[in-house]
Structure formats: C-alpha cells, structure tokens
N, C-alpha and C positions, 0 to 999 in steps of 0.2 A: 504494500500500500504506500502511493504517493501523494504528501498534500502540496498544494498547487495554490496560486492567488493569481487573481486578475483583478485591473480595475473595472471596479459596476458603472463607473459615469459612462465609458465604454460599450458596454451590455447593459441596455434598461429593461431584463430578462423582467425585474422584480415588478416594477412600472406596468410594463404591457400586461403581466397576469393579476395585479392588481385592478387594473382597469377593464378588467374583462366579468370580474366578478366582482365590482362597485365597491372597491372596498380602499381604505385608505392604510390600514394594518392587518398586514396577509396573517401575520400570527394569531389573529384571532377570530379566523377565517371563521371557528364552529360557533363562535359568537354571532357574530357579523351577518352569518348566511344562514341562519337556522333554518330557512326554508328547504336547504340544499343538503340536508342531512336525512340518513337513512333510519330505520328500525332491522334494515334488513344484516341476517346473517353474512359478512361480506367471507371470499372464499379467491382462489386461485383466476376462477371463470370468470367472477363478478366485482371483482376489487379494481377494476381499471375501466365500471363501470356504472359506478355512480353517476348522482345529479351534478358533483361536483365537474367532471371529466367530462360527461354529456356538454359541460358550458364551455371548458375549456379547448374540446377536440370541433366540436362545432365549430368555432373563432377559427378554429386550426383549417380547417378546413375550406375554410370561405374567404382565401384568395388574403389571408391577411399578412401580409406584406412584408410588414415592420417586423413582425418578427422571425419569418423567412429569412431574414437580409441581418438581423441581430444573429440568428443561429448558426449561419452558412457562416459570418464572421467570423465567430468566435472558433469551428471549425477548422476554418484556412488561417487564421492568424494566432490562435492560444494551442490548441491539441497538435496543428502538425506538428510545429515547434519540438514535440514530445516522442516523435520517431523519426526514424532513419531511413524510411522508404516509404514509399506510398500508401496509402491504404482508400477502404471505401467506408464510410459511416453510415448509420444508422438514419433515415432519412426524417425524420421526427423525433424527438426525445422524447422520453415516454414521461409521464406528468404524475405525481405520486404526492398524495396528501394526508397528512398523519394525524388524526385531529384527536385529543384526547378522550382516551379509555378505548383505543381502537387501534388496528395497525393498518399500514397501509398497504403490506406485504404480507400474507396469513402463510406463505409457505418457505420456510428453512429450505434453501436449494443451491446449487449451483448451474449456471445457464447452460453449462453442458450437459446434463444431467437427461435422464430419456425424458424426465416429463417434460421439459421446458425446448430439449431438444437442438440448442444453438451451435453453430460449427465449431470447431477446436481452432485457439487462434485467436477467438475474438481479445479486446481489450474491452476495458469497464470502465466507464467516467459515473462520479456521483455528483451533482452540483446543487448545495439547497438554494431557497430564496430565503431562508429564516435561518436564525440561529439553531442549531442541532446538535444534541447533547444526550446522557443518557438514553434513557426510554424512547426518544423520541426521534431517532437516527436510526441508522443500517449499522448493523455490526455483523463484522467478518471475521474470519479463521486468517489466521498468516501466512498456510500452508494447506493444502488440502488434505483432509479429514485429523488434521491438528487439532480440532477444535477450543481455540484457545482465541475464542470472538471477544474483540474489540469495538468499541464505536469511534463511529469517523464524527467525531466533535470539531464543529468549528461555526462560520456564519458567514452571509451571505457575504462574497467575495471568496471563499475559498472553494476549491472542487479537490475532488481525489480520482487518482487511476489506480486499482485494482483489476487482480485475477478475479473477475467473479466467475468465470465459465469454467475453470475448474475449481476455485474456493467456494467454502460454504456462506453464505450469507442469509441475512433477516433482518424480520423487526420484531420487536419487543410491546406488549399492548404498552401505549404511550402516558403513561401518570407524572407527564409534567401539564404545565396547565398552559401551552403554546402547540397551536398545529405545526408542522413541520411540512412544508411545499417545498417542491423538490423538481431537480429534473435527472434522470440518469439513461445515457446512451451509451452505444456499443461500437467502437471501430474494429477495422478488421485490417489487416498489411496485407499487401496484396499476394504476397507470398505462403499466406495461410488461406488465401480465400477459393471457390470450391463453387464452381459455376453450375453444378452438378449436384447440389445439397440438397437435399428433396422434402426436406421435414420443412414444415410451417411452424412460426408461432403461434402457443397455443391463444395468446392473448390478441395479438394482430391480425392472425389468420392470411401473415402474410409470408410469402419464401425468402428463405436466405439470400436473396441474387438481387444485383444492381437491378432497381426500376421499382422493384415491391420493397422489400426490408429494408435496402442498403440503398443510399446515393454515391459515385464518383467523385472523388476531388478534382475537386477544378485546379489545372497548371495558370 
C-alpha cells in the first residue's frame, strides 16, 4: 500500500459530487439526504445500488462533462506518473458511500477472486472525498491471505495504490458519526492486460476489455 497527495483546487472531484446531491457537507450526507436512505438489506448485488448511486451514476451518465475532463485529468497527469509503461483504466470510478451503522462494501474479497472475477494485473486506486479513518474506511491485508488488515486513514486530498486483486480487503459497519464518499478504480499495464478475458463484472455487468470496463490512455 501506497499513500499518495494531490492538490483538490486541481480536482473539484468533492465540489461536482457535492452539487449533484445538494449538499454543502458530503460528510453528512445520511443527515443531509435522509430521503436517499434505505431500510433495505444492502448485499454484494445491491450495494452499488442505492438511491444514493441511482443520483450519482444518472449525473454520470448524462453527458456530464466537468467531470469527465476532472477524471481523465487526474488519470493522465496524477496515476501515470505512478508506472513505467502504459496501461488502460477503469473507465468510471466506481462511487462508494459509507454512511453510519452500514458499510459500503458487505463482502471481504479480493478483485481477483472467482466471485468478483477481475484479471491478474490489475492495480487499485482508493480516493475518498471525506476524511477516512477507523470504521469508516477500506482496510487491507499487506500481503495476501496475511491477514493482518489495516485502514487507509487519511482525507480528502490523499489517494492510495494497493494490490486489491490479489489482497484481501473490506469494510467495517461504520460507528463513527461521518459518511465516508469515496471513489476507487482499477488500472491495468498493458502488459498484464488480456483482450480475451471473458468474465464480466458482477456489479457493472460489464467485460474486462477496452470500450466496456476499461478506457485507453491517451499519448
């Protein structure tokens, strides 16, 4: 595990998800939006499909721009930086919200793993918009099946690169009393990637190959 800093004046990552869900303090998001909160059981299927995600992947979805051109940024100018050859990324980051007494992640896994099924290869980026700390973070093993889980504590401005596709990782139900909004994506070098990889994710439903999972870096 590496921790990582960028400037946020740079990336108004916090800003554009602030303004999507009307809110002026994402930490207290389950305050804030109580409309947008569940009863329901959340589970592997359903945890990345909440009212909360329904608002944020709609936005996503509808030509919005700003943050296109904030993500692809931070992409080509922060994460290449971080390898030695090319690679292709994850062509959305996945949106993960941790609101107290809940987790945002209900399965201990590693991305290579059958159920989740991701190629061998990949790299792990974790990036919150809130401060993230005990309970209310991702914590990882150091090693695979070590398990000897830490949390990635820190706040917004910092990101981490981890093994999650062969390490174990999770969340913890969250008893601090701030949600935790996040974003976490996946590169791959190009030299590990596998045009031929036939599994879907279970949660995107989309293939591991340039055009559906993954996007090309642009030269």
């Amino acid at each position: 595990m590496k921790t990582f800093k960028y400037i946020t004046s740079k990336y108004n990552f916090k800003d554009l998800v602030s303004q999507v869900f009307e809110v002026n303090n994402i930490e207290n998001l389950h305050n804030n939006r109580r409309d947008l909160l569940t009863n329901q059981r959340l589970d592997l299927y359903t945890e990345s499909s909440t009212k909360f995600h329904d608002l944020f992947y709609s936005k996503l979805k509808d030509d919005w721009i700003e943050f296109y051109e904030c993500y692809d940024n931070f992409i080509h100018t922060e994460v290449v930086k971080l390898f030695d050859e090319p690679f292709h990324y994850q062509k959305w980051p996945t949106f993960r919200v941790h609101i107290p007494n809940d987790q945002a992640v209900h399965t201990w896994h590693s991305d290579g793993d059958a159920l989740h099924k991701h190629p061998k290869g990949e790299v792990n980026f974790f990036l919150p918009l809130t401060k993230c700390y005990g309970t209310n973070t991702v914590w990882v093993e150091s090693e695979p099946w070590k398990l000897d889980f830490q949390p990635l504590e820190g706040d917004f401005g910092d990101y981490w690169k981890f093994d999650g596709n062969q390490c174990m990782h999770g969340n913890k139900p969250n008893k601090t009393n701030l949600t935790r909004v996040s974003f976490d994506f996946r590169v791959i070098p190009l030299s590990k990637y596998d045009s031929s990889w036939n599994s879907d994710s279970p949660t995107s439903h989309t293939k591991f190959v340039v055009g559906e999972y993954y996007k090309e870096l642009q030269k």
